[in-house]
C-alpha positions, 0 to 999 in steps of 0.5 A: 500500500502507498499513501498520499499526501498533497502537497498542492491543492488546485488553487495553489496550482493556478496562482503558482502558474501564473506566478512562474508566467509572470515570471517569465515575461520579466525576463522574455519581454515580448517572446520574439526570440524565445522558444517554449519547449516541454519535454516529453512524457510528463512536461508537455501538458504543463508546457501547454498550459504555460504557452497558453496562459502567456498567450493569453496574459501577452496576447502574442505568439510564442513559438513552442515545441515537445521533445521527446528524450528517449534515446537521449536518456544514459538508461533507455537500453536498461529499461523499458521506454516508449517513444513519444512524438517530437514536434519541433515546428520552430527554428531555435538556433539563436534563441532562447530556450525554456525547457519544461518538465513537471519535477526535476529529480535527478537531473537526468531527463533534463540532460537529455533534453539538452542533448536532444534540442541541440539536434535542432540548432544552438540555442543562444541560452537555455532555462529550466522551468519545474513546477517541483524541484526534488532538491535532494536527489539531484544525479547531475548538476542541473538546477532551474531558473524557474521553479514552482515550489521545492520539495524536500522527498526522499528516494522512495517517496514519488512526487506526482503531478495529478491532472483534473483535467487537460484545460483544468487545474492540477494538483502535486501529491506526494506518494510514500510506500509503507515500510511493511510491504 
Protein backbone atom coordinates (compact mmCIF):
# COMPACT_ATOMS: atom_id res chain seq x y z
CA UNK A 1 0.00 0.00 0.00
CA UNK A 2 1.37 3.66 -0.77
CA UNK A 3 -0.06 6.50 0.92
CA UNK A 4 -0.63 10.03 -0.36
CA UNK A 5 -0.38 13.18 0.61
CA UNK A 6 -0.93 16.71 -1.15
CA UNK A 7 1.36 18.89 -1.18
CA UNK A 8 -0.50 21.48 -3.54
CA UNK A 9 -4.08 21.60 -3.80
CA UNK A 10 -5.70 23.05 -7.08
CA UNK A 11 -5.82 26.59 -6.24
CA UNK A 12 -2.47 26.90 -5.31
CA UNK A 13 -1.54 25.42 -8.68
CA UNK A 14 -3.43 28.24 -10.64
CA UNK A 15 -1.58 31.16 -8.61
CA UNK A 16 1.55 29.07 -8.93
CA UNK A 17 1.38 29.11 -12.79
CA UNK A 18 0.86 32.26 -13.07
CA UNK A 19 3.23 33.46 -10.52
CA UNK A 20 6.28 31.24 -12.96
CA UNK A 21 4.37 33.13 -16.09
CA UNK A 22 4.66 36.35 -14.91
CA UNK A 23 7.98 35.35 -14.12
CA UNK A 24 8.81 34.52 -17.47
CA UNK A 25 7.56 37.73 -19.09
CA UNK A 26 10.08 39.67 -16.74
CA UNK A 27 12.67 38.16 -18.37
CA UNK A 28 11.41 37.46 -22.33
CA UNK A 29 9.66 40.57 -22.60
CA UNK A 30 7.87 40.26 -25.90
CA UNK A 31 8.98 36.40 -26.52
CA UNK A 32 10.37 37.44 -30.16
CA UNK A 33 13.12 35.47 -29.61
CA UNK A 34 12.23 32.84 -27.13
CA UNK A 35 11.06 29.07 -27.74
CA UNK A 36 8.76 27.42 -25.01
CA UNK A 37 9.64 23.57 -25.25
CA UNK A 38 8.06 20.75 -22.93
CA UNK A 39 9.83 17.51 -22.53
CA UNK A 40 8.06 14.55 -23.31
CA UNK A 41 6.17 12.45 -21.45
CA UNK A 42 5.16 14.49 -18.22
CA UNK A 43 6.47 18.39 -19.22
CA UNK A 44 4.29 18.75 -22.01
CA UNK A 45 0.98 19.33 -20.72
CA UNK A 46 2.46 21.76 -18.12
CA UNK A 47 4.18 23.15 -21.15
CA UNK A 48 0.76 23.54 -22.80
CA UNK A 49 -0.57 25.17 -20.09
CA UNK A 50 2.19 27.88 -19.51
CA UNK A 51 2.01 28.64 -23.71
CA UNK A 52 -1.38 29.04 -23.32
CA UNK A 53 -1.63 31.37 -20.12
CA UNK A 54 1.36 33.75 -21.55
CA UNK A 55 -0.55 33.62 -24.64
CA UNK A 56 -3.35 34.94 -23.02
CA UNK A 57 -1.67 37.22 -20.50
CA UNK A 58 0.77 38.90 -23.52
CA UNK A 59 -1.57 38.31 -26.24
CA UNK A 60 1.30 37.49 -28.77
CA UNK A 61 2.53 34.39 -30.40
CA UNK A 62 5.06 32.32 -28.95
CA UNK A 63 6.79 29.72 -30.61
CA UNK A 64 6.62 26.14 -28.76
CA UNK A 65 7.73 22.72 -29.42
CA UNK A 66 7.61 18.95 -27.49
CA UNK A 67 10.93 16.96 -27.22
CA UNK A 68 10.86 13.85 -26.92
CA UNK A 69 14.09 12.48 -24.93
CA UNK A 70 14.30 8.62 -25.07
CA UNK A 71 17.25 7.69 -26.82
CA UNK A 72 18.94 10.55 -25.25
CA UNK A 73 18.36 9.00 -21.57
CA UNK A 74 22.40 7.24 -20.46
CA UNK A 75 19.03 4.50 -19.09
CA UNK A 76 17.00 3.76 -22.42
CA UNK A 77 18.57 0.39 -23.11
CA UNK A 78 18.48 -0.66 -19.37
CA UNK A 79 14.58 -0.41 -19.07
CA UNK A 80 11.87 -0.11 -20.96
CA UNK A 81 10.84 3.33 -22.60
CA UNK A 82 8.30 4.33 -25.35
CA UNK A 83 8.87 6.72 -27.57
CA UNK A 84 6.76 9.81 -27.73
CA UNK A 85 6.17 12.43 -30.53
CA UNK A 86 8.74 15.47 -31.29
CA UNK A 87 7.11 18.29 -32.53
CA UNK A 88 9.66 20.78 -33.30
CA UNK A 89 7.99 23.17 -35.87
CA UNK A 90 10.02 26.20 -34.77
CA UNK A 91 13.73 27.40 -35.59
CA UNK A 92 15.80 27.63 -32.21
CA UNK A 93 19.12 28.37 -33.19
CA UNK A 94 19.98 31.72 -31.78
CA UNK A 95 17.17 31.96 -29.47
CA UNK A 96 16.23 31.27 -26.36
CA UNK A 97 15.16 28.17 -24.80
CA UNK A 98 12.81 27.23 -21.96
CA UNK A 99 12.66 23.77 -21.22
CA UNK A 100 9.96 22.19 -19.48
CA UNK A 101 9.31 19.44 -17.08
CA UNK A 102 6.99 18.90 -14.03
CA UNK A 103 9.55 17.52 -11.25
CA UNK A 104 13.20 17.79 -11.82
CA UNK A 105 14.66 14.58 -9.55
CA UNK A 106 17.72 13.60 -10.65
CA UNK A 107 18.73 15.81 -13.48
CA UNK A 108 18.85 13.02 -15.96
CA UNK A 109 15.88 13.97 -18.49
CA UNK A 110 16.55 17.17 -18.38
CA UNK A 111 20.14 16.42 -19.66
CA UNK A 112 18.90 14.65 -22.17
CA UNK A 113 16.65 17.25 -23.32
CA UNK A 114 19.55 19.48 -23.88
CA UNK A 115 21.42 16.90 -25.76
CA UNK A 116 18.47 16.29 -27.62
CA UNK A 117 17.46 20.11 -28.53
CA UNK A 118 20.82 20.55 -29.84
CA UNK A 119 19.78 18.25 -32.89
CA UNK A 120 17.69 21.24 -33.82
CA UNK A 121 20.46 24.14 -33.79
CA UNK A 122 22.47 26.17 -30.75
CA UNK A 123 20.31 27.86 -28.91
CA UNK A 124 21.87 31.25 -27.55
CA UNK A 125 20.81 30.25 -23.67
CA UNK A 126 18.54 27.57 -22.20
CA UNK A 127 16.38 27.89 -18.79
CA UNK A 128 14.66 25.29 -16.89
CA UNK A 129 11.34 25.81 -15.52
CA UNK A 130 9.93 22.77 -12.88
CA UNK A 131 6.58 23.37 -11.11
CA UNK A 132 8.84 20.60 -8.34
CA UNK A 133 12.17 20.81 -7.66
CA UNK A 134 13.49 17.34 -5.57
CA UNK A 135 16.42 19.05 -4.32
CA UNK A 136 17.91 16.34 -2.52
CA UNK A 137 18.09 13.77 -5.47
CA UNK A 138 19.80 15.66 -7.54
CA UNK A 139 22.46 12.79 -10.04
CA UNK A 140 23.88 15.62 -12.40
CA UNK A 141 24.34 19.41 -11.52
CA UNK A 142 21.45 20.64 -13.24
CA UNK A 143 19.44 23.43 -11.41
CA UNK A 144 16.27 25.53 -12.95
CA UNK A 145 15.93 29.28 -13.01
CA UNK A 146 12.13 28.90 -12.59
CA UNK A 147 10.67 26.76 -10.12
CA UNK A 148 7.32 26.16 -8.76
CA UNK A 149 7.77 25.04 -5.45
CA UNK A 150 10.89 22.76 -3.92
CA UNK A 151 10.17 19.55 -2.03
CA UNK A 152 12.43 18.03 0.37
CA UNK A 153 11.39 13.88 -0.57
CA UNK A 154 13.16 11.16 -0.02
CA UNK A 155 14.47 8.37 -2.53
CA UNK A 156 11.09 6.30 -2.16
CA UNK A 157 8.87 8.64 -1.79
CA UNK A 158 7.29 9.88 -5.53
CA UNK A 159 6.47 13.28 -6.45
CA UNK A 160 3.44 13.14 -8.80
CA UNK A 161 1.80 15.92 -10.84
CA UNK A 162 -2.20 14.66 -10.94
CA UNK A 163 -4.16 16.41 -13.66
CA UNK A 164 -8.02 17.34 -13.03
CA UNK A 165 -8.46 17.59 -16.43
CA UNK A 166 -6.38 18.92 -19.98
CA UNK A 167 -7.71 22.58 -19.63
CA UNK A 168 -8.26 22.04 -15.92
CA UNK A 169 -6.48 22.95 -12.53
CA UNK A 170 -3.80 20.42 -11.23
CA UNK A 171 -2.56 19.17 -8.10
CA UNK A 172 1.28 17.83 -6.55
CA UNK A 173 0.81 14.77 -4.31
CA UNK A 174 3.33 13.24 -2.58
CA UNK A 175 3.33 9.27 -2.62
CA UNK A 176 5.09 7.14 0.23
CA UNK A 177 5.27 3.41 0.40
CA UNK A 178 4.79 1.72 3.70
CA UNK A 179 7.90 0.06 5.35
CA UNK A 180 5.93 -3.08 5.85
CA UNK A 181 5.33 -4.08 2.10
Amino acid sequence: MSAQRTILDRETFRLMLSRLCFQLIENHDDFSNTVIVGLQPRGVQLSKRIHETLRKITGSEIAYGELDVTFFRDDFRTKPLIPQTTLMETEIEGKKVVLIDDVLFTGRSVRAGMDALLQFGRPSRIELLVLVDRRWSREIPIAPDYVGMTVDAVFSEKVALQWESQEGPAEVVLLTKNIQE
